[in-house]
C-alpha positions in Angstrom: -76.8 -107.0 48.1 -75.7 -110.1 49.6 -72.9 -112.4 49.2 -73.8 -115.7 47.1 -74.0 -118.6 49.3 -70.6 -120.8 48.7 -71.7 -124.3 47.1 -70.0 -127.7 47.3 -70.7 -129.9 44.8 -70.2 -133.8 45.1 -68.1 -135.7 42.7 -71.5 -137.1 40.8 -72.4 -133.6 40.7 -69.2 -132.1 38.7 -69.1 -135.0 36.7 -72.8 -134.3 35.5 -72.0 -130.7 34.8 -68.4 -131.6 32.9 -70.9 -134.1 30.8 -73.3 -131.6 30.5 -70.6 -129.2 29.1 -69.0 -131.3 26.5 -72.8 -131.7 25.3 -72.8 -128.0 24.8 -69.7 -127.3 23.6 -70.0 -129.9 21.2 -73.8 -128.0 20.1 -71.4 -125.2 19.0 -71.2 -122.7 22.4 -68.2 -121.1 23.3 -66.5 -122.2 26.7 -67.9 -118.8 28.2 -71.3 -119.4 27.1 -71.0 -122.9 28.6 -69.6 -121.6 32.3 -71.9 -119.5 33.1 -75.0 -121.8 31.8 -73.4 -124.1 34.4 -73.3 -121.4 37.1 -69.2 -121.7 37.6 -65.8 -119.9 36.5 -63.9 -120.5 34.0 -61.3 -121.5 36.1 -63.2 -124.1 37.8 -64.3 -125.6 34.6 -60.6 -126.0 34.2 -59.6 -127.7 37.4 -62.8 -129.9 37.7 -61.7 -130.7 33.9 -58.2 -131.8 35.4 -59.3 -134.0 38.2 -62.5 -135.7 36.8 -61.9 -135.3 33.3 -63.4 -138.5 31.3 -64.1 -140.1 34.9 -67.5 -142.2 35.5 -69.9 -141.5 38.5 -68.7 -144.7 40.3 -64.8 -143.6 39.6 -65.4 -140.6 41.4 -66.6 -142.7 44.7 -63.1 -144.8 44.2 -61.3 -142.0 44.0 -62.8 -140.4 47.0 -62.3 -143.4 49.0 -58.5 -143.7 48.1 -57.8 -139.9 48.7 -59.3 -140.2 52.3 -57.1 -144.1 52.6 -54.4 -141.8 51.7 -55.1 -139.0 54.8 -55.8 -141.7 56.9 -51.8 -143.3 56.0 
């Protein structure tokens, strides 16, 4: 068996899944359910939740931009 290949997802990309998730938890399926439709932990659904939560595609850009201003400084 081999390992799964580790995926990094851009910001547009989480914020399409979170979106997708509230659609499906709003259709009635558990957080579980909705996880591993999305192909991610639980835990990940949690911390994605907490730093993109209710953002917009072009937010996410912004934000990205500041935190690498912020390195930068």
């Amino acid at each position: 068996m081999t390992p799964k290949k580790r995926r990094r997802h851009t910001p547009d990309q989480i914020i399409r899944k979170l979106a997708e998730g509230y659609k499906l938890l709003a259709g009635g399926q558990d957080l579980n359910e909705v996880c591993r439709h999305l192909q991610i932990a639980e835990s990940t659904w949690h911390v994605r939740l907490a730093q993109y939560g209710g953002m917009k595609a072009n937010d996410a850009e912004r934000r990205k931009e500041l935190d690498g201003e912020n390195t930068r400084l």
